[in-house]
N, C-alpha and C positions, 0 to 999 in steps of 0.2 A: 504493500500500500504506500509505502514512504516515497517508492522511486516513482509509483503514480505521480504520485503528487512531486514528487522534484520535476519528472517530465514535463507534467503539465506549468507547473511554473514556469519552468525556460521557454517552454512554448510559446505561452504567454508573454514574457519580456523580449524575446526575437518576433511577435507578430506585433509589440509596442513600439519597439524599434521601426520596423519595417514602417509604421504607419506614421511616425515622428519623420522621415523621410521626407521632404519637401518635392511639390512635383515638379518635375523638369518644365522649362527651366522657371525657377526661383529668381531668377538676374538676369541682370541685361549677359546677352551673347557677342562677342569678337567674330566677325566674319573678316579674315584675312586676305586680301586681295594681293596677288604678286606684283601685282603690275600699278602702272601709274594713272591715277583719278582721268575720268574720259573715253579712255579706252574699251571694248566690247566688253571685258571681263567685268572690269569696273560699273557701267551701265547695267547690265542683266544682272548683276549682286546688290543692288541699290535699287532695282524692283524688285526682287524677291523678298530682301529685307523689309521692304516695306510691308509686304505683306505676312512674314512672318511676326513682326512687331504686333500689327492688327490681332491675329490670330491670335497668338498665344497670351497677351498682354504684358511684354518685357521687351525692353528694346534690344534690336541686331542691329548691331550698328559696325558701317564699314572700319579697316584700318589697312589703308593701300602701304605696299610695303616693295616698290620698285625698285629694286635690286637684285643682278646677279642672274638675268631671265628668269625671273619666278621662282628661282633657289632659295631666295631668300625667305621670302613668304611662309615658302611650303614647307621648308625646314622648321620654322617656328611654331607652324604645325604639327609636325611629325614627332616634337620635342617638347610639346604641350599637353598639359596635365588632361586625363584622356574622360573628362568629367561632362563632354559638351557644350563648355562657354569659348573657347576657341576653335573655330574651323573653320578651315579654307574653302573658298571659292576659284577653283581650279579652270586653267585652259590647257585646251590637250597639250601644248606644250610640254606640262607634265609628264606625258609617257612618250610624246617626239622622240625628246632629248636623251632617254632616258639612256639606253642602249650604249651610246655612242658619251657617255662619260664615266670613266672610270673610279670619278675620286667625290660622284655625289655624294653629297650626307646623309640622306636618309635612300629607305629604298620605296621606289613608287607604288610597289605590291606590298610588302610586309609591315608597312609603316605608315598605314591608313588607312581607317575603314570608310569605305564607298557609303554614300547615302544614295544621292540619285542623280543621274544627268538631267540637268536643267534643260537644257536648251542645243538643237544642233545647226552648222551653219555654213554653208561653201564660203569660201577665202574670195576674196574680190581682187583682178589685178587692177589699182589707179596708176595712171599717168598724169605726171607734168601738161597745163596743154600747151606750152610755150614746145612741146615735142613735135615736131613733123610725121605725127601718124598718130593715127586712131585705131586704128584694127591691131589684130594681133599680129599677124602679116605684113602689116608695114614697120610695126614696130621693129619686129624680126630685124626687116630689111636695113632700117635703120641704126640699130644695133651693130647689125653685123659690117657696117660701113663706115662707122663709128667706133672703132675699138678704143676700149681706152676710157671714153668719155661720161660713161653712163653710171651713176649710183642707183643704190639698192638700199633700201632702211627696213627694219624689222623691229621686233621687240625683243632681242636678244639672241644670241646664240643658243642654237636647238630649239628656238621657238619653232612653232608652228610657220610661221611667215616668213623665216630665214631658210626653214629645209623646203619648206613649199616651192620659194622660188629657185634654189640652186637646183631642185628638179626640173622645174619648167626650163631654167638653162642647161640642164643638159638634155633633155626631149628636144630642145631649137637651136640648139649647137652657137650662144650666143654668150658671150661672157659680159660681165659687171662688175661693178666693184660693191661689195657689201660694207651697210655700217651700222650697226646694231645701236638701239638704244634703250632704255630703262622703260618699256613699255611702247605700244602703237600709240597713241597720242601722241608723244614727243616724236615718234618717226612722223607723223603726217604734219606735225608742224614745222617740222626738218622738210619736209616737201614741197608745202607751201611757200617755202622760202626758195625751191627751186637746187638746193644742199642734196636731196635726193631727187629722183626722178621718179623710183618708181617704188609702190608698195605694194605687197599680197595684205589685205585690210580686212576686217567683218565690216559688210555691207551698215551696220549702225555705224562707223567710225567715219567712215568715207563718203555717204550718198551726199551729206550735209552737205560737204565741199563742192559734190557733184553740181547740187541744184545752186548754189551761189557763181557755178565758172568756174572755181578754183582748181578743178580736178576733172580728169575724166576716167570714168569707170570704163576700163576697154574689154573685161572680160570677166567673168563667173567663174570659179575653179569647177565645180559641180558638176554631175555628168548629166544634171537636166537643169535648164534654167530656173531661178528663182522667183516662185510667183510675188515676189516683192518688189524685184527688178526685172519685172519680164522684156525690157526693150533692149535689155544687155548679154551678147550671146555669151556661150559659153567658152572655155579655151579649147574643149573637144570640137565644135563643132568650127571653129576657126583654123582647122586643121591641124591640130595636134590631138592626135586620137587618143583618147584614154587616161586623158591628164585628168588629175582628183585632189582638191585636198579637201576636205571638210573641215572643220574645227566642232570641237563642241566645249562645253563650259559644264560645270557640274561642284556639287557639295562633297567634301570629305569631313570627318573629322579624325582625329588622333587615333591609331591601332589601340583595342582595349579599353574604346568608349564602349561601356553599356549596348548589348544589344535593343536594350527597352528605348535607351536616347536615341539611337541610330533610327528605330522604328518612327519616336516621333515624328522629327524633322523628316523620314521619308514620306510619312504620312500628309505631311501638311504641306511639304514642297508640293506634291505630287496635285494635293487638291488644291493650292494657287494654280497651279498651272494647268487646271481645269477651266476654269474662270476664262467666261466669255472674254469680256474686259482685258485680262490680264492677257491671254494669247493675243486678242488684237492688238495690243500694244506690244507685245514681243516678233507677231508677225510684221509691223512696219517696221521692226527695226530689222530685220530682217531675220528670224529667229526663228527654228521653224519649236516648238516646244517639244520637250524628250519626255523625261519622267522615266518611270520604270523601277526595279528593283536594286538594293544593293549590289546583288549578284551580279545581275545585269552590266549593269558598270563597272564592274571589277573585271568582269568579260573582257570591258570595250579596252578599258585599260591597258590589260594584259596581248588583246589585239593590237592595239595601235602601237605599243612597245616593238613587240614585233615587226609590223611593215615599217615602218620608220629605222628599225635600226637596220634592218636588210638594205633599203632603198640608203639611209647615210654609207654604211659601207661600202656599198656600191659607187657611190659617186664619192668615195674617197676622205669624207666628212670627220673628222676628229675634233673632240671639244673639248678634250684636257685644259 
């Protein structure tokens, strides 16, 4: 009878426990951005956020963190206490690059649990229009007549927009000079100054420019055109057959958060991005909305690691 009753006591104090537990989240959340305020990554974490604030009633609130192509950010992630008030709002960069550096700090697989992909989106090529060509084709032409001349800006080494386009230069046999900088904002304001010529961009970062003059959108990465931009073809259909890069954006937080935390935030991203409203504002920006399961995106992950570090070794890519 005695250990009854001790049993049932403990039980009792671990189901007091359990219920003295505060529910997630109790505080404001850290959404960690790699990159610099403006940029695609940056925009689609600052609608979301807003909508998780609403929803849960605690604010998320951004903390852009440009440095190091996104290393930086992520690592402060990957190194943060695994409780759900710090996590990253990731661009596929993150598993680009991954392959093709040998002295990352953390690792893209084992050092963070997936929530869900936010949002996915074809790369956009913009031009300079001070350039003598609008197509891809002339660009080509002009390029290849031009050596020497032509800059490249991205948002870092192994980003997504820095391998995108040394692909497209080797699919068109066209060389450039690359110049990376602390996030796509600061490359396309390096363009508009004419400093670069040309960027691989998310249709949000770029159209602005487009409808002001500043910029010309001369192609879609996508292997079908974007009903966002549908008057912009694609770079397959401009003769280079089978060109892709997609980008997507998505939530991690820290390896060894709570599966119960990880459930929330997938739950409630998943049902933002349900939201009449909210897709139509992620689809003008050109965003087509993802969702889906952790797993899911630990998939995509684990895929895009892959093609990306086959296709950098190939074209000879090193990011030590």
């Amino acid at each position: 009878m005695g250990w009854r009753l001790l049993g049932a006591l403990f039980a009792a104090i671990v189901s007091g426990m359990a219920q003295a537990q505060p529910a997630y989240p109790a505080r404001a959340v850290r959404i960690i951005v790699p990159f610099a305020p403006g940029g695609g990554t940056d925009i689609v974490a600052r609608i979301l956020a807003a909508r998780l604030s609403d929803k849960l009633g605690q604010g998320f609130f951004i903390d852009n963190r440009p440095a190091g192509s996104g290393i930086v950010g992520a690592d402060a992630v990957a190194k943060a206490t695994p409780d759900g008030y710090t996590i990253l709002f990731a661009f596929s960069s993150l598993s680009s690059s991954a392959k093709l550096m040998s002295k990352l700090p953390y690792d893209p697989v084992a050092d963070f649990a997936p929530v869900t992909v936010a949002t996915v989106s074809p790369l956009v090529l913009f031009i300079h229009p001070s350039l003598p060509a609008r197509t891809v084709q002339e660009f080509i032409a002009y390029a290849k007549a031009n050596p020497g001349k032509l800059n490249y800006g991205s948002s870092g080494l192994g980003s997504s927009p820095h391998l995108g386009t040394e692909l497209f230069m080797s699919m068109t046999g066209i060389s450039m000079t690359h110049i990376p900088y602390k996030g796509i904002a600061p490359a396309i304001t390096a363009q508009l100054a004419n400093e670069v010529q040309l960027t691989m961009t998310p249709i949000a970062v770029g159209m602005p420019h487009v409808r002001a003059g500043r910029l010309v959108a001369m192609a879609a990465a996508g292997l079908k055109r974007s009903g966002a931009i549908p008057g912009v073809p694609t770079v397959d259909e401009s003769g280079v057959p089978g060109f892709e890069v997609v980008a997507w954006w998505g939530v991690l937080a820290p390896a060894r958060t709570p599966r119960s935390i990880v459930d929330i935030l997938n739950r409630e991203l998943r049902a933002a991005l349900d939201l009449p409203d909210l897709r139509k504002t992620l689809f003008e920006q050109g965003m087509e909305p993802a969702g889906g399961t952790p797993e899911a995106f630990a998939a995509l992950i684990k895929a895009d690691m892959d093609k990306w570090g086959d296709i950098g070794k190939r074209l000879g890519i090193t990011l030590d």
